[in-house]
TORKOL-4160 file (C-alpha; in steps of 0.2 Angstrom, whole numbers, padded with zeros to 4 digits, m for minus):
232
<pt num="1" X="0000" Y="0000" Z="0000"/>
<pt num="2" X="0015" Y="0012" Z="0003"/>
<pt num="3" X="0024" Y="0008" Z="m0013"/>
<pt num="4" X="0008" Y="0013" Z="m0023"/>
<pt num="5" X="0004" Y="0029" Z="m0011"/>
<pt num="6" X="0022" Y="0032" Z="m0016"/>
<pt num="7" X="0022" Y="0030" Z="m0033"/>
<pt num="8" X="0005" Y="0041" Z="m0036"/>
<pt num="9" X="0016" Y="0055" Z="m0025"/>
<pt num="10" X="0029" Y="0052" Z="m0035"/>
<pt num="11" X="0018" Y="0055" Z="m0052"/>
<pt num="12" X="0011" Y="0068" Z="m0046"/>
<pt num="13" X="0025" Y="0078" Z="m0042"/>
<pt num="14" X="0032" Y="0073" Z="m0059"/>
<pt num="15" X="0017" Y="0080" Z="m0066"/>
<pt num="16" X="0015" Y="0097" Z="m0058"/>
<pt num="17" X="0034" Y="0099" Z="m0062"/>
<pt num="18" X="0029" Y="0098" Z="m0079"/>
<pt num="19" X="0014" Y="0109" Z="m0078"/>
<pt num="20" X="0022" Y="0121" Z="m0070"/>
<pt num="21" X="0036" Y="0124" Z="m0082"/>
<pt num="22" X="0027" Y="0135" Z="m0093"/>
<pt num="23" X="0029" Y="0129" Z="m0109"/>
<pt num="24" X="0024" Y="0141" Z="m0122"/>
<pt num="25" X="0017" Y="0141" Z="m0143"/>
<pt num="26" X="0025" Y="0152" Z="m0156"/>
<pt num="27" X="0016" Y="0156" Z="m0173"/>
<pt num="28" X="0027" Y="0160" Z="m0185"/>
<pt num="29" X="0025" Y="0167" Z="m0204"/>
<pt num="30" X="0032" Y="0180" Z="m0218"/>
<pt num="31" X="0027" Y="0197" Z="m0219"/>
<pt num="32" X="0020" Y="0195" Z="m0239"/>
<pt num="33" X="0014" Y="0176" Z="m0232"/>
<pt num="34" X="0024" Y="0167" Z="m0243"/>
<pt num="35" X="0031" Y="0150" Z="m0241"/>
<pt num="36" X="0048" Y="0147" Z="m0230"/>
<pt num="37" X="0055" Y="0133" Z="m0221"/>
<pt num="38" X="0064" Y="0134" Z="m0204"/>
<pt num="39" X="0078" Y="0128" Z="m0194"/>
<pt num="40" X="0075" Y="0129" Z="m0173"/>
<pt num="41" X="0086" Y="0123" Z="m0162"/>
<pt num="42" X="0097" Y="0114" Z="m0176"/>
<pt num="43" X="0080" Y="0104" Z="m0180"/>
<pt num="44" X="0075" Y="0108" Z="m0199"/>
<pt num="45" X="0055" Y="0110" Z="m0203"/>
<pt num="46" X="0053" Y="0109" Z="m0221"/>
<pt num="47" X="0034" Y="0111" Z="m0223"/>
<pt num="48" X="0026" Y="0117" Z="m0239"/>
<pt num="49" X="0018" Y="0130" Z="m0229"/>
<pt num="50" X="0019" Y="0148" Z="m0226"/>
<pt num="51" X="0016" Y="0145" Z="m0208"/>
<pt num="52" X="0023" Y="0135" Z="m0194"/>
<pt num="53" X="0016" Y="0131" Z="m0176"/>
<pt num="54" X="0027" Y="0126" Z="m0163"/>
<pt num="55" X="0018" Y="0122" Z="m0147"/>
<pt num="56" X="0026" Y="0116" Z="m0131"/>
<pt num="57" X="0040" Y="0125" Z="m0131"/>
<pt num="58" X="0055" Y="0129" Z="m0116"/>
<pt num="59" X="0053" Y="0150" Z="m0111"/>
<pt num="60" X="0070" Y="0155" Z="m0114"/>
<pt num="61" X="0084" Y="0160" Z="m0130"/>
<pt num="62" X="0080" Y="0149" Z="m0143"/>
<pt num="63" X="0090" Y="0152" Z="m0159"/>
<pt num="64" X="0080" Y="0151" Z="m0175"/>
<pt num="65" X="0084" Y="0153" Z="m0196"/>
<pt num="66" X="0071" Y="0155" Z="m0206"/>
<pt num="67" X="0073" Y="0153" Z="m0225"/>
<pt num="68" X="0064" Y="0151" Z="m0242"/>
<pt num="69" X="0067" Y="0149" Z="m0261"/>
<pt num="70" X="0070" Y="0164" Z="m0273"/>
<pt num="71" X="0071" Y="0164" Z="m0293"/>
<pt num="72" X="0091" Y="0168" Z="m0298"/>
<pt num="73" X="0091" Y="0170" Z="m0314"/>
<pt num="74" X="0085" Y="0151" Z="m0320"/>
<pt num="75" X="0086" Y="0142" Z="m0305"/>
<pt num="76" X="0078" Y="0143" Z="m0285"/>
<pt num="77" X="0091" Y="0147" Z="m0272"/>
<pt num="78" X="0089" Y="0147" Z="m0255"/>
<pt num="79" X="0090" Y="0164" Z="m0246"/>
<pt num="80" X="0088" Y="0166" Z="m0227"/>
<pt num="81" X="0080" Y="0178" Z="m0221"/>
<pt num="82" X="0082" Y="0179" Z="m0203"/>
<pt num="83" X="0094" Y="0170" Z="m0193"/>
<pt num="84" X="0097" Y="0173" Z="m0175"/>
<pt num="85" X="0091" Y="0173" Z="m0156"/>
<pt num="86" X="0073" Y="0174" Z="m0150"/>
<pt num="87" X="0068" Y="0176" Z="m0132"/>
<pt num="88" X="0052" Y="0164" Z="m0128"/>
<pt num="89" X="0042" Y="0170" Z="m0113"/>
<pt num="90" X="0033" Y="0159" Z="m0099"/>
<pt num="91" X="0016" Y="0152" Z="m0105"/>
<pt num="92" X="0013" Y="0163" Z="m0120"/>
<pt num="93" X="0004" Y="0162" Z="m0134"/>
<pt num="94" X="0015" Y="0171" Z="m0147"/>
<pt num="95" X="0012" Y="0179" Z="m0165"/>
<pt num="96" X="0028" Y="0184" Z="m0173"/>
<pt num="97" X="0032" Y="0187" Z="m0190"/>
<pt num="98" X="0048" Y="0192" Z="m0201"/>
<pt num="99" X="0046" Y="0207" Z="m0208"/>
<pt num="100" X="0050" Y="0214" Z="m0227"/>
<pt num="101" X="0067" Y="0219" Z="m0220"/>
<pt num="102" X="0073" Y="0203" Z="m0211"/>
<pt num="103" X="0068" Y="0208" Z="m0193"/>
<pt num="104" X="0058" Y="0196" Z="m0182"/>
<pt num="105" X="0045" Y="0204" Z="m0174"/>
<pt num="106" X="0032" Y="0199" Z="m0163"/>
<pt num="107" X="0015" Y="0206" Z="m0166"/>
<pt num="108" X="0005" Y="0198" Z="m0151"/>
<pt num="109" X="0005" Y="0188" Z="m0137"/>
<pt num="110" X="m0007" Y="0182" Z="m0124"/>
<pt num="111" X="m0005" Y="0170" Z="m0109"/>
<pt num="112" X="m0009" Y="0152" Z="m0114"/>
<pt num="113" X="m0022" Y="0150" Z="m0097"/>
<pt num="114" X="m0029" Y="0133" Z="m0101"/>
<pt num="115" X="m0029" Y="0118" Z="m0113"/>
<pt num="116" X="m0041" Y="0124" Z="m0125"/>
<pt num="117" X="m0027" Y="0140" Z="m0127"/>
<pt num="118" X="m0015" Y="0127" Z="m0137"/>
<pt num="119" X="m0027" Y="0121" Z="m0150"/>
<pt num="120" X="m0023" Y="0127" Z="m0167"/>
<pt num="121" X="m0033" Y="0131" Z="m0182"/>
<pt num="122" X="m0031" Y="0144" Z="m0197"/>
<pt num="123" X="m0042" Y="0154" Z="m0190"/>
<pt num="124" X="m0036" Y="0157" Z="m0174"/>
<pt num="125" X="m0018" Y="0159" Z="m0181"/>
<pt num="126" X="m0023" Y="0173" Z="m0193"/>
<pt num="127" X="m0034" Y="0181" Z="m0178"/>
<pt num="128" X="m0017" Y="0183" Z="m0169"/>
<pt num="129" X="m0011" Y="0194" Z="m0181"/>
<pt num="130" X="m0016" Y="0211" Z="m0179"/>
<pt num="131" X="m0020" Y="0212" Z="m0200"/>
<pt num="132" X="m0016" Y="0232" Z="m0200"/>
<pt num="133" X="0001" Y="0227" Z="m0198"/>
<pt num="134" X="0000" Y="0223" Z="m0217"/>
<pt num="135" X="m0010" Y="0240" Z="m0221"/>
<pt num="136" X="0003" Y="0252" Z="m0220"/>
<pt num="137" X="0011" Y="0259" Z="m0233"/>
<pt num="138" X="0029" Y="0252" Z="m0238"/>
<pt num="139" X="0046" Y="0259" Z="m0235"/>
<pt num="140" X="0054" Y="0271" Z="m0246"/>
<pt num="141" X="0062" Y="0261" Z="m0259"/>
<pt num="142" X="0082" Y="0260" Z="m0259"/>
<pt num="143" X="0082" Y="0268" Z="m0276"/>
<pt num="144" X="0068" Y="0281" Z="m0269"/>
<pt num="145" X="0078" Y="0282" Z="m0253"/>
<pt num="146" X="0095" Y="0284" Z="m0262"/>
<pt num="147" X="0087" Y="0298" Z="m0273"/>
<pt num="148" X="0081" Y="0307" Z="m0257"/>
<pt num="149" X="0099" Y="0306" Z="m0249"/>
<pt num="150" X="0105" Y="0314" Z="m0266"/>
<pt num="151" X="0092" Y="0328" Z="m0267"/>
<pt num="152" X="0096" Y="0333" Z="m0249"/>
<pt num="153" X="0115" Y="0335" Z="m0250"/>
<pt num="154" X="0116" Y="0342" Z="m0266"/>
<pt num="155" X="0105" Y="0359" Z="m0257"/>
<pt num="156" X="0116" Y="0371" Z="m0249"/>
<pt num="157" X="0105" Y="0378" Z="m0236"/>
<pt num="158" X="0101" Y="0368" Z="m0222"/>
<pt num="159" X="0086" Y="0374" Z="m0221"/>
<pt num="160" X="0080" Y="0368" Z="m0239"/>
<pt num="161" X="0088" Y="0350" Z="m0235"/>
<pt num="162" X="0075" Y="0350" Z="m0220"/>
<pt num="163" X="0061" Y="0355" Z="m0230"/>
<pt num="164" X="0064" Y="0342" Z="m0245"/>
<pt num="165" X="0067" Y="0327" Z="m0228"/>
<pt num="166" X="0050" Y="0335" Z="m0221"/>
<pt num="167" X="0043" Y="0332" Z="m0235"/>
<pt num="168" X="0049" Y="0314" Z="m0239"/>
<pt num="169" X="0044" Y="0308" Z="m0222"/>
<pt num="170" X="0026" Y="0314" Z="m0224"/>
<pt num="171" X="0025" Y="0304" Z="m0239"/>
<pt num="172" X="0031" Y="0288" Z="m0232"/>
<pt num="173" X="0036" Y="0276" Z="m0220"/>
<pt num="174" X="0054" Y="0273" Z="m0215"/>
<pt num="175" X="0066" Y="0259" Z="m0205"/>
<pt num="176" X="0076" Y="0266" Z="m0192"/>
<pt num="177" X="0092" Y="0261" Z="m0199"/>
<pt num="178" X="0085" Y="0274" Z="m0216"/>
<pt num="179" X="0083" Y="0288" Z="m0201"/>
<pt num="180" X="0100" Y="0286" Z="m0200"/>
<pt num="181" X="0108" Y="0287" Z="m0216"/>
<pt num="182" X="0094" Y="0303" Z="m0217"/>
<pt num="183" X="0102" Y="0314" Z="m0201"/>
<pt num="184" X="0118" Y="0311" Z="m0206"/>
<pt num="185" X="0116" Y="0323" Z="m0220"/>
<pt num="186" X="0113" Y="0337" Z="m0209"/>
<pt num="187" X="0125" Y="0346" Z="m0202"/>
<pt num="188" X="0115" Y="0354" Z="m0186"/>
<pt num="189" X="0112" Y="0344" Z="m0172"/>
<pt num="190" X="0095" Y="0354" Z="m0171"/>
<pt num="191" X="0092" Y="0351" Z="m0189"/>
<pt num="192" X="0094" Y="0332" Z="m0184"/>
<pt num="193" X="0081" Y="0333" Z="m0169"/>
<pt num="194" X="0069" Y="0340" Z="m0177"/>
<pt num="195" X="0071" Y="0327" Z="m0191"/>
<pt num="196" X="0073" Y="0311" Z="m0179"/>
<pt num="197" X="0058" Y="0318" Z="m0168"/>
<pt num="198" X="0046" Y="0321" Z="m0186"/>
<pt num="199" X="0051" Y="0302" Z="m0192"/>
<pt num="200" X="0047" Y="0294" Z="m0176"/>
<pt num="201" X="0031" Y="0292" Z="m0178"/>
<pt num="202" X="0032" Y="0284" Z="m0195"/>
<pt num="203" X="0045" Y="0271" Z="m0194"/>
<pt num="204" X="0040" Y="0253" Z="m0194"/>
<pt num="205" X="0053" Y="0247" Z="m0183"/>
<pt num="206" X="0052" Y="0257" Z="m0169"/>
<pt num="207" X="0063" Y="0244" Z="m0157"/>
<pt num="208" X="0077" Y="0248" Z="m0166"/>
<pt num="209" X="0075" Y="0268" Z="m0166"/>
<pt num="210" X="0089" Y="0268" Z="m0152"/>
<pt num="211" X="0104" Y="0267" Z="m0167"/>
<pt num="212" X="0098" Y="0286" Z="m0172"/>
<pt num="213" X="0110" Y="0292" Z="m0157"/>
<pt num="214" X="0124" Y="0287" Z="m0169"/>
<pt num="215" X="0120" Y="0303" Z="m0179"/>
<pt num="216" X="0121" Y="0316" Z="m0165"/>
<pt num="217" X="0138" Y="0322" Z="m0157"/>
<pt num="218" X="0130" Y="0328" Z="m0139"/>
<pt num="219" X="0121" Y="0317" Z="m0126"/>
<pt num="220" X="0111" Y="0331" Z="m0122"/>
<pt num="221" X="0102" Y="0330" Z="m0140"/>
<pt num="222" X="0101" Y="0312" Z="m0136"/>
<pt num="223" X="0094" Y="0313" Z="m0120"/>
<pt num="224" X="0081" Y="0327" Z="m0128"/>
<pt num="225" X="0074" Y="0315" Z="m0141"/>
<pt num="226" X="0074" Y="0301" Z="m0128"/>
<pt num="227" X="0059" Y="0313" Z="m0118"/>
<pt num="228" X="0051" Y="0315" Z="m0133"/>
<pt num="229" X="0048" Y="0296" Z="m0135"/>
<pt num="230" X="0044" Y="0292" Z="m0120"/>
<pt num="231" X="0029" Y="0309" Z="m0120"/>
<pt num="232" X="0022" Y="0299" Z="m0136"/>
């Protein structure tokens, strides 16, 4: 009678052990929802599929390359997209995604508070996905964006270069890394303020933003945009 009171202790510490280590689901697809395959943990999935669903999961780093096929001139070659470390989080549902310029992102997440949390469907997985994410208007082109650098540093006046970056932001969206490139054309760190504070708002990467502080000289002008993002 002991040895089986023992044993059903035993299994159900064994059990709650389990439960309790939090396992968590990631959703994974492409920004233009194409086809890829992926490579987690050193373990290649090569589904036909444009997404993956990985449920149990360990909360922690796991490292992840994620790849798909693209016409060179007659023939498919494998181009990988994003290859790196992601940071699972205790008992979460996650929706990520790799975005047009090879960032993964995560685009929601909600706790995964019962069984019925796990189950997975196409519904469900595109319900995860916040579908404005795919509304906004593209990035500046590299040939648009190279143009844009052009025009600006062939004016003399730094106030024209401002009006003609003004202009360029209204009209479109920007990475963080193309802010950059952009305040480096200006010679004044107000000019490059003013800029970085107007671009803000229209930069899809926002996580990133912090690689702007290469373009200015002082920490106070740093510090000064640093408020400004934390009042948005």
């Amino acid at each position: 009678m002991k040895k089986i009171i023992f044993t059903l202790a035993l299994s159900l510490i064994i059990f709650s052990a389990s439960a309790n280590r939090g396992f968590s689901e990631l959703n994974l697809k492409l920004y233009d929802n194409s086809v890829f395959f992926v490579i987690l943990d050193n373990v290649t999935y090569n589904y036909y599929t444009s997404s993956y669903n990985f449920e149990n999961m360990e909360p922690g780093n796991h490292f992840i390359s994620v790849t798909r096929q693209q016409p060179v001139g007659f023939y498919n070659t494998p181009v990988t997209l994003f290859s790196g470390w992601i940071n699972i989080p205790v008992n979460m549902k996650i929706f990520s995604m790799i975005n047009m310029y090879g960032g993964y992102m995560v685009i929601s997440q909600a706790p995964l508070s019962g069984p019925d949390d796990g189950s997975y469907n196409n519904d469900s997985y595109n319900q995860g996905y916040d579908v404005n994410y795919f509304d906004y208007s593209p990035c500046m082109s590299e040939p648009s964006f190279i143009s844009l650098l052009s025009m600006i540093n062939n004016e003399t006046f730094e106030s024209s270069k401002i009006d003609i970056a003004k202009q360029a932001i209204n009209s479109n969206f920007m990475t963080s890394a193309q802010v950059l490139q952009l305040l480096k054309c200006f010679t004044f760190e107000s000019s490059k303020l003013e800029i970085a504070k107007l671009a803000y708002s229209k930069v899809i990467d926002k996580e990133n933003f912090f690689m702007v502080n290469d373009a200015f000289t002082f920490d106070s002008s740093i510090d000064e945009l640093n408020k400004y993002i934390s009042s948005q």
